[in-house]
N, CA, C and O atoms as a GROMACS GRO file, in nm:
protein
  428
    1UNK      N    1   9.215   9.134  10.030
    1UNK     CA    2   9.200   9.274  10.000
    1UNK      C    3   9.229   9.301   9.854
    1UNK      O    4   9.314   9.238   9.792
    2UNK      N    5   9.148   9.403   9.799
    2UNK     CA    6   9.212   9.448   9.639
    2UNK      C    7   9.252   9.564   9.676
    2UNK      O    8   9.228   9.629   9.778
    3UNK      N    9   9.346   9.597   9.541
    3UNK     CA   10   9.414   9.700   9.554
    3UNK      C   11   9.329   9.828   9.534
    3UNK      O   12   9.234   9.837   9.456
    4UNK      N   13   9.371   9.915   9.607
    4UNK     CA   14   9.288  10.029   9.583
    4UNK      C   15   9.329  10.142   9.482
    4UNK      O   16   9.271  10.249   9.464
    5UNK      N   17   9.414  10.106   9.434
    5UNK     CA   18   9.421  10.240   9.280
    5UNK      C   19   9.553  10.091   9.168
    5UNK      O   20   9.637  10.008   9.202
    6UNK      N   21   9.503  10.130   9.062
    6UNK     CA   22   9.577  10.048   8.982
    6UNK      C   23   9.566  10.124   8.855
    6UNK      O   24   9.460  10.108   8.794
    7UNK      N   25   9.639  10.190   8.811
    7UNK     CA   26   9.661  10.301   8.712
    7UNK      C   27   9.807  10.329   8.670
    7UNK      O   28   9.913  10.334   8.733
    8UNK      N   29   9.762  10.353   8.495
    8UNK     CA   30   9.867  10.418   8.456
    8UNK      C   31   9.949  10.570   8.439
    8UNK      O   32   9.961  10.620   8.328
    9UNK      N   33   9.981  10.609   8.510
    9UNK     CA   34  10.007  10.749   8.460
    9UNK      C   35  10.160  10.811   8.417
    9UNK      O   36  10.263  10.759   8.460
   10UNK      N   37  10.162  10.907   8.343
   10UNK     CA   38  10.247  10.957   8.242
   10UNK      C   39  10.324  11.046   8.341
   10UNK      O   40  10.271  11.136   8.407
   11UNK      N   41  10.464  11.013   8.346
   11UNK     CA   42  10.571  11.068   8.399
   11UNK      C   43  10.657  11.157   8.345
   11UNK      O   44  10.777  11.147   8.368
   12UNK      N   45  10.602  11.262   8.258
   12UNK     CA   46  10.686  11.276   8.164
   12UNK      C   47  10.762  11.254   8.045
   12UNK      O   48  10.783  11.133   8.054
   13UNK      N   49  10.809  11.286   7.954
   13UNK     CA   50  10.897  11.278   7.870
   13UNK      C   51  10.801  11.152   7.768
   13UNK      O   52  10.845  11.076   7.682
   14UNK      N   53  10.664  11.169   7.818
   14UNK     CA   54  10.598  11.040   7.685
   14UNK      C   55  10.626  10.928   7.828
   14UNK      O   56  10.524  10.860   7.833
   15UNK      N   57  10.698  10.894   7.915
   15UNK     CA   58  10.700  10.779   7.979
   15UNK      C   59  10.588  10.737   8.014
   15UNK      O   60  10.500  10.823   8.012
   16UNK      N   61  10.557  10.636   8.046
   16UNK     CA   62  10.441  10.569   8.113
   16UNK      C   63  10.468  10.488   8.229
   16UNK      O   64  10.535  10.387   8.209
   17UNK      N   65  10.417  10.521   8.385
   17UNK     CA   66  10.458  10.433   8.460
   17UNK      C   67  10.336  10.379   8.520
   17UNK      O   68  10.246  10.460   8.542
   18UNK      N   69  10.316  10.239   8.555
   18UNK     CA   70  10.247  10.206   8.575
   18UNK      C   71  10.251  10.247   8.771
   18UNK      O   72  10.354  10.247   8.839
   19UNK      N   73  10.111  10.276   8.822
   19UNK     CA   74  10.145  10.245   8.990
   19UNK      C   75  10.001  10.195   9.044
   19UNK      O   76   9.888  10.231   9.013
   20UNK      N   77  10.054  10.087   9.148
   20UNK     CA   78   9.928  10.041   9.246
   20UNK      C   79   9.925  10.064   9.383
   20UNK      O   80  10.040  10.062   9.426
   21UNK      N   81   9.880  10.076   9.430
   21UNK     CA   82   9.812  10.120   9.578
   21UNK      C   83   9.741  10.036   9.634
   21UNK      O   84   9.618  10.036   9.620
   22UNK      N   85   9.841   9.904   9.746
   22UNK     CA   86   9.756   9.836   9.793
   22UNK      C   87   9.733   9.837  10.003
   22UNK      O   88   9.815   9.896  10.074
   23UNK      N   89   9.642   9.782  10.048
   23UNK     CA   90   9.630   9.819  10.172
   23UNK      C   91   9.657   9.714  10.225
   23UNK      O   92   9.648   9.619  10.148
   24UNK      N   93   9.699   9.682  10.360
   24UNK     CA   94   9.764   9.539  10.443
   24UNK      C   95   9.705   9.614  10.593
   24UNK      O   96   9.704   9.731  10.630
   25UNK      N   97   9.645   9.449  10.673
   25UNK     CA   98   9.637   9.465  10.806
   25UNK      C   99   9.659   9.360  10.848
   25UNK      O  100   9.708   9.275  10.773
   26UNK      N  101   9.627   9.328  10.989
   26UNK     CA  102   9.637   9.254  11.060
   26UNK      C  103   9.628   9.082  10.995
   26UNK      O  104   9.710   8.994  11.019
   27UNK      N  105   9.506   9.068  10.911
   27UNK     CA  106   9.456   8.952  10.853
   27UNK      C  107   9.578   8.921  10.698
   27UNK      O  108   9.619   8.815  10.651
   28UNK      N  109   9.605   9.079  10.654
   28UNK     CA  110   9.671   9.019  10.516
   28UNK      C  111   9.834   9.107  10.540
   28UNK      O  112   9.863   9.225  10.519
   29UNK      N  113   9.912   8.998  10.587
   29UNK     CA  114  10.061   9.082  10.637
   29UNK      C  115  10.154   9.174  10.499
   29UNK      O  116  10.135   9.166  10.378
   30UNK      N  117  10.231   9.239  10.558
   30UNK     CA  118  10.283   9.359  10.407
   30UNK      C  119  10.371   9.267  10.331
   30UNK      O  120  10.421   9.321  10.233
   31UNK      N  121  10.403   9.152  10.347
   31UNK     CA  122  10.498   9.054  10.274
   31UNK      C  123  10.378   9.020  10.148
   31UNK      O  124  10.392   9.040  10.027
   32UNK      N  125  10.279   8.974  10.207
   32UNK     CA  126  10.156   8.956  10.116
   32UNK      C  127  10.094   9.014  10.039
   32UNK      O  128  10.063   8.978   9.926
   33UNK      N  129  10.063   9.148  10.112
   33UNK     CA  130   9.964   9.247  10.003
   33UNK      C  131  10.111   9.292   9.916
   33UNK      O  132  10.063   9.309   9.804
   34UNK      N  133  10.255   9.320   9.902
   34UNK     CA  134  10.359   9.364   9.804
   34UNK      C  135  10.318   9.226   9.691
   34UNK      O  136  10.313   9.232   9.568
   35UNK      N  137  10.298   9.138   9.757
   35UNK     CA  138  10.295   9.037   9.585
   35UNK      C  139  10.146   9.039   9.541
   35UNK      O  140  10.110   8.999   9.430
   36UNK      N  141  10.062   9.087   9.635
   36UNK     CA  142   9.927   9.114   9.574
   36UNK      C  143   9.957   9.222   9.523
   36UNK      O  144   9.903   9.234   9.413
   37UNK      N  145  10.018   9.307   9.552
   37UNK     CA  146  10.009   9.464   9.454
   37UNK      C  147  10.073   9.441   9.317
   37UNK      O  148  10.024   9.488   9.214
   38UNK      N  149  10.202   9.353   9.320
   38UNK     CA  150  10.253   9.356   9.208
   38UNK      C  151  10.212   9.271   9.060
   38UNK      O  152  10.228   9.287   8.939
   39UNK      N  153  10.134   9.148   9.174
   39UNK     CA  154  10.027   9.055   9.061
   39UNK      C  155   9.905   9.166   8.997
   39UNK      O  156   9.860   9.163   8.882
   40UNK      N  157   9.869   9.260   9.104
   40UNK     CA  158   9.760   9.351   9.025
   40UNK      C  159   9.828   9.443   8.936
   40UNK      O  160   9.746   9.518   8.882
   41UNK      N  161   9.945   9.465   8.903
   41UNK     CA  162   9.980   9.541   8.843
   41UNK      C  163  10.001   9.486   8.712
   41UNK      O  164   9.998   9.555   8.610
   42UNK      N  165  10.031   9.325   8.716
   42UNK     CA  166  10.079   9.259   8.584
   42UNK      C  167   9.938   9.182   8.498
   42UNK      O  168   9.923   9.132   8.387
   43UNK      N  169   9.850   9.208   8.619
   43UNK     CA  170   9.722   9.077   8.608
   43UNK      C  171   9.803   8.949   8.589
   43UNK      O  172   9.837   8.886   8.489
   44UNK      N  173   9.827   8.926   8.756
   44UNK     CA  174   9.908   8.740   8.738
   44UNK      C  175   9.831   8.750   8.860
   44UNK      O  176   9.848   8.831   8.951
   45UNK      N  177   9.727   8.640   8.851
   45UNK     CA  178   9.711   8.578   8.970
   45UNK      C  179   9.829   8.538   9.074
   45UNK      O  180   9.942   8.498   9.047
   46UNK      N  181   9.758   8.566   9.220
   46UNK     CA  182   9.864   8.579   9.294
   46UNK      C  183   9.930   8.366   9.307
   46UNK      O  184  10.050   8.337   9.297
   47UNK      N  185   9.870   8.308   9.319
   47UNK     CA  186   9.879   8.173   9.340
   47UNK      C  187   9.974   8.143   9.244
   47UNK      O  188  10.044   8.048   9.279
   48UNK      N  189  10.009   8.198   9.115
   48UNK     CA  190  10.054   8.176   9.000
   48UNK      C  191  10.214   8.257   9.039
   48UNK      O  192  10.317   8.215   8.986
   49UNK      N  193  10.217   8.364   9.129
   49UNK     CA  194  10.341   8.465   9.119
   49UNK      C  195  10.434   8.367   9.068
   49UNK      O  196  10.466   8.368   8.949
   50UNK      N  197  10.485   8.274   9.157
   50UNK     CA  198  10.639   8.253   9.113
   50UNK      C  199  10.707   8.192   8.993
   50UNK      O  200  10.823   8.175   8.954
   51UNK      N  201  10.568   8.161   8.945
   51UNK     CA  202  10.601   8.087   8.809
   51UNK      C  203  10.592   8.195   8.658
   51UNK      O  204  10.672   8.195   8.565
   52UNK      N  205  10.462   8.286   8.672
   52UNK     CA  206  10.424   8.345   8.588
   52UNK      C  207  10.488   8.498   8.612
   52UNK      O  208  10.484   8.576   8.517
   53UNK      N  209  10.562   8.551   8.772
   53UNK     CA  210  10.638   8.648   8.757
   53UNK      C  211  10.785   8.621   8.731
   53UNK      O  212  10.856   8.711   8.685
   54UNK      N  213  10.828   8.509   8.756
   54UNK     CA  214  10.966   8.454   8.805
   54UNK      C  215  11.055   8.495   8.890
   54UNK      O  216  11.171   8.516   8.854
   55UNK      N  217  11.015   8.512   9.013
   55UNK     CA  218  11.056   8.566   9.106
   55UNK      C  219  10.981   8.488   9.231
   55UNK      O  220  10.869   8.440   9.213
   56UNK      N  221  11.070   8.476   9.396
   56UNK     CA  222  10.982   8.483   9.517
   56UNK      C  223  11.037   8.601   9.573
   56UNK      O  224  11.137   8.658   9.530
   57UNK      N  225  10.945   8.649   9.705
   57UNK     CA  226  10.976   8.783   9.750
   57UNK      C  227  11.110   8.740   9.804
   57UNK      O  228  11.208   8.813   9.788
   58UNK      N  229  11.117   8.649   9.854
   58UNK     CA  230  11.269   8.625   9.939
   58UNK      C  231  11.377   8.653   9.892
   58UNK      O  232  11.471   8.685   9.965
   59UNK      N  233  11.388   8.647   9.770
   59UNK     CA  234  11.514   8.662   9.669
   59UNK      C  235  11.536   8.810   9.686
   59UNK      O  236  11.645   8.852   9.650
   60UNK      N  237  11.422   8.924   9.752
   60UNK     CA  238  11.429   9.032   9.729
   60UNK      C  239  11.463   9.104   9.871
   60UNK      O  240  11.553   9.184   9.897
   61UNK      N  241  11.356   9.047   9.957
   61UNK     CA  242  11.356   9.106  10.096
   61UNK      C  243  11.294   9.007  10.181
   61UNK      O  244  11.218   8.915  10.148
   62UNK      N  245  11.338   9.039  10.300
   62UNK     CA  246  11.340   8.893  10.412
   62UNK      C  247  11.171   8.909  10.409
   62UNK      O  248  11.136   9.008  10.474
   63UNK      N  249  11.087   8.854  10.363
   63UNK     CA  250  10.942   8.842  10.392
   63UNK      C  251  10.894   8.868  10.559
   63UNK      O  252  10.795   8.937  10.584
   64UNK      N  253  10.973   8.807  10.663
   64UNK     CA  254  10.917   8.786  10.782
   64UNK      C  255  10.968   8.921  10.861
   64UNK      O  256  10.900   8.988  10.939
   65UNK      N  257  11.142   8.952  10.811
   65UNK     CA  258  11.132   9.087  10.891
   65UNK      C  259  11.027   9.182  10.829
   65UNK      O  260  10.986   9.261  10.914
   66UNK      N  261  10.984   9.194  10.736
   66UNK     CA  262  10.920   9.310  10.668
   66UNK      C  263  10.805   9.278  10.760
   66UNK      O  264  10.780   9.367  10.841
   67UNK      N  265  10.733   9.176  10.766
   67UNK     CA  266  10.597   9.149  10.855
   67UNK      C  267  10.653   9.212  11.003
   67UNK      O  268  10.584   9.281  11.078
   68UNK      N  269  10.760   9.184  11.021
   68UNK     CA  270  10.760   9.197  11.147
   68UNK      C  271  10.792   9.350  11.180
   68UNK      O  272  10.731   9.393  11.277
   69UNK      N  273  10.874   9.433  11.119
   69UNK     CA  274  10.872   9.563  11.128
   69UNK      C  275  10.762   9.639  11.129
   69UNK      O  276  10.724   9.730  11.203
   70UNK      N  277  10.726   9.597  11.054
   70UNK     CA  278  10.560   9.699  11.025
   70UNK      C  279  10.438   9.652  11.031
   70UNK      O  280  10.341   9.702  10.973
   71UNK      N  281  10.436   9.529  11.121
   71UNK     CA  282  10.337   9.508  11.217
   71UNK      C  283  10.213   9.469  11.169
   71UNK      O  284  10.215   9.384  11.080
   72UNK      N  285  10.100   9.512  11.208
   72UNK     CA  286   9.971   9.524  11.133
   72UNK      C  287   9.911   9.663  11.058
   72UNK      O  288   9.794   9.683  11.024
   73UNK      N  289  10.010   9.740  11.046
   73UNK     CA  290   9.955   9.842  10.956
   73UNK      C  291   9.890   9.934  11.014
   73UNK      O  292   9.830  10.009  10.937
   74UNK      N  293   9.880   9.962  11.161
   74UNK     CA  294   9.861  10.044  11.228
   74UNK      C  295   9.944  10.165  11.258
   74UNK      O  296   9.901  10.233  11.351
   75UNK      N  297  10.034  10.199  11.210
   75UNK     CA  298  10.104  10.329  11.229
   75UNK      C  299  10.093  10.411  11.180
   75UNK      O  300   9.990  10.416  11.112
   76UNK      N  301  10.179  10.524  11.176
   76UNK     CA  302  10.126  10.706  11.103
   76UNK      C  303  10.203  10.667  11.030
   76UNK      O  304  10.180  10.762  10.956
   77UNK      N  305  10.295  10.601  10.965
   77UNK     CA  306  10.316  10.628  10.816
   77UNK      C  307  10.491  10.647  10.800
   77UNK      O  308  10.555  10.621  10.698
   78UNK      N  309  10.537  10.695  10.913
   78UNK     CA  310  10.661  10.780  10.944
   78UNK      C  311  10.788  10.583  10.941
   78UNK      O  312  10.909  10.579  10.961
   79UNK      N  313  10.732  10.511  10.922
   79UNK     CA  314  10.861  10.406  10.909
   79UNK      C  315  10.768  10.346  10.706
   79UNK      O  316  10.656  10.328  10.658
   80UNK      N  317  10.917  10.339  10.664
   80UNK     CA  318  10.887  10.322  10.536
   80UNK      C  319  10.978  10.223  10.496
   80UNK      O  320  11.086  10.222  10.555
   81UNK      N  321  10.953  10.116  10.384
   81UNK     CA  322  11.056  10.032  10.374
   81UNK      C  323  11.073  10.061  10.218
   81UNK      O  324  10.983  10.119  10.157
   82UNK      N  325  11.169  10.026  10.166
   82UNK     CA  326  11.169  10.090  10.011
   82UNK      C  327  11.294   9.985   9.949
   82UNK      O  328  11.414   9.991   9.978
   83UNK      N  329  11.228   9.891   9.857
   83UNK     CA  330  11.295   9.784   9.795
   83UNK      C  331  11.282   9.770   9.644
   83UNK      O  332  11.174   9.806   9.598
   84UNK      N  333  11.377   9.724   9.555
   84UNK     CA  334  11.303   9.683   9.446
   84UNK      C  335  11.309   9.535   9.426
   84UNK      O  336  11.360   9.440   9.485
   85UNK      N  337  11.242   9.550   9.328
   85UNK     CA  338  11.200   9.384   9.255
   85UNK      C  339  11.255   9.376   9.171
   85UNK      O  340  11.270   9.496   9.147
   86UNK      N  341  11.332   9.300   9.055
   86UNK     CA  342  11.359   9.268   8.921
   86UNK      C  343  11.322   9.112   8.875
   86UNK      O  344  11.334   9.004   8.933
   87UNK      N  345  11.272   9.151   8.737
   87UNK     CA  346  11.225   9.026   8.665
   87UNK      C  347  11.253   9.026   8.548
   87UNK      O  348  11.270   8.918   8.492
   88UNK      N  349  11.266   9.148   8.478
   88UNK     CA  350  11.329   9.169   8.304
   88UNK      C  351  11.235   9.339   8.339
   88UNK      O  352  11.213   9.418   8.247
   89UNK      N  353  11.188   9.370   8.503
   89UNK     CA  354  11.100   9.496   8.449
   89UNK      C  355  11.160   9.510   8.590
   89UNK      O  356  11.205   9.410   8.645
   90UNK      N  357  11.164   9.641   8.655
   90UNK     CA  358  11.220   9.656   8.783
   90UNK      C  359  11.089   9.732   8.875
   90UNK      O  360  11.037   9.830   8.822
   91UNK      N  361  11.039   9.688   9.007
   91UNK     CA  362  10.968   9.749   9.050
   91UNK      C  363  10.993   9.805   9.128
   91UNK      O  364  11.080   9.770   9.207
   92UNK      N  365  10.936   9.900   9.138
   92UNK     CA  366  11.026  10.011   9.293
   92UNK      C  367  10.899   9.976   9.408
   92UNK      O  368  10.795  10.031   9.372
   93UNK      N  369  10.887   9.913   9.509
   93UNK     CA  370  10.808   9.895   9.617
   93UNK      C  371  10.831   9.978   9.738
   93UNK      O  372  10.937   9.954   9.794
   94UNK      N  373  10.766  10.061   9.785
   94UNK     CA  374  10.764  10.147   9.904
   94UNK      C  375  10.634  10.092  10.005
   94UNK      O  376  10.516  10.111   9.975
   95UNK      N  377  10.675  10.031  10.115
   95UNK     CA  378  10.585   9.936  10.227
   95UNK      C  379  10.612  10.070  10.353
   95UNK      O  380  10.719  10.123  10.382
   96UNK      N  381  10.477  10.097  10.408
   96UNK     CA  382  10.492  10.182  10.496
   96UNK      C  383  10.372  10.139  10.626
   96UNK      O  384  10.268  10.072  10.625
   97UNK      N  385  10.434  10.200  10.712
   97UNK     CA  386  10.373  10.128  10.830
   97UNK      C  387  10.215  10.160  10.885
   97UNK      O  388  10.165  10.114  10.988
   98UNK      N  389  10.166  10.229  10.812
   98UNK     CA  390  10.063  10.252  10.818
   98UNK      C  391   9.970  10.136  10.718
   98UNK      O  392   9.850  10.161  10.706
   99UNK      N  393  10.009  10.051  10.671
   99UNK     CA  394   9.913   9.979  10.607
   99UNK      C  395   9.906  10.004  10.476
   99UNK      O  396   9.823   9.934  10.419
  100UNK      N  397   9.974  10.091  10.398
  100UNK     CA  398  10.018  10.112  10.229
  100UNK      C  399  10.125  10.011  10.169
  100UNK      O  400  10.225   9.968  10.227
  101UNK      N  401  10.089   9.984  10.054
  101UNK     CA  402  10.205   9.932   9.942
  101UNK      C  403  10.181  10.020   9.849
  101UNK      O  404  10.072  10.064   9.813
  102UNK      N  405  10.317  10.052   9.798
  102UNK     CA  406  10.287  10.137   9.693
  102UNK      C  407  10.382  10.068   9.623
  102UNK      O  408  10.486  10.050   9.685
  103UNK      N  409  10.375  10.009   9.474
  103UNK     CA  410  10.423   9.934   9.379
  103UNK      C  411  10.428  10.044   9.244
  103UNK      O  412  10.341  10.120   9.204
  104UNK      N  413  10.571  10.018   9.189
  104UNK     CA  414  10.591  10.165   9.032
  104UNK      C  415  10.643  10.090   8.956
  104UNK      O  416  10.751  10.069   9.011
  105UNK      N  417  10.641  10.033   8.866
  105UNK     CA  418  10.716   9.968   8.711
  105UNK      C  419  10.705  10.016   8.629
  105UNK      O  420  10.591   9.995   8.588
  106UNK      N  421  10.798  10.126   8.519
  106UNK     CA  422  10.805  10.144   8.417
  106UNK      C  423  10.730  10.069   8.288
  106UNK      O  424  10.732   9.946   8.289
  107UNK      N  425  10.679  10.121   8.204
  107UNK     CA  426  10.610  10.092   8.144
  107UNK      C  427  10.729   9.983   7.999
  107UNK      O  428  10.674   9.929   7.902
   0.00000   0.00000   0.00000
């Protein structure tokens, strides 16, 4: 899957935050599409993450409960998981059960 919005927009105060919008189902679990969202946000190929982001998701959040809470992405939206990432840039990740990633890093 690609991400479906990958844009920068201005938060105020001159800030710039970057945000992506990616989708997860059944075939691509939410452990997966969060490091696909965040490779689209940096342009790092995903195969490349752990070397070229320096980071694995595990260090951050249990990969398998997250798959396993929120399923295949079939829900209304109402269970949300909300983690960050750090690498030298901090990402704020919001995984919701409806099949959204929503990925935010300061510019």
């Amino acid at each position: 899957m690609d991400p479906t919005d990958s844009t920068v927009r201005d938060f105020g105060a001159g800030g710039e935050t970057h945000v992506c919008t990616y989708e997860y189902d059944a075939e691509t679990p939410a452990s997966i599409a969060v490091i696909h969202a965040i490779c689209a946000l940096t342009d790092v190929d995903p195969i490349d993450a752990p070397t070229e982001l320096g980071f694995v998701l595990y260090e951050h959040v249990d990969p398998n409960a997250l798959d396993t809470l929120l399923a295949d992405g079939t829900g209304d939206g109402d269970v949300v998981v909300s983690f960050e990432v750090t690498n030298g840039y901090t990402y704020a990740v919001d995984v919701a059960d409806d099949g959204r990633v929503v990925v935010r890093r300061d510019a």
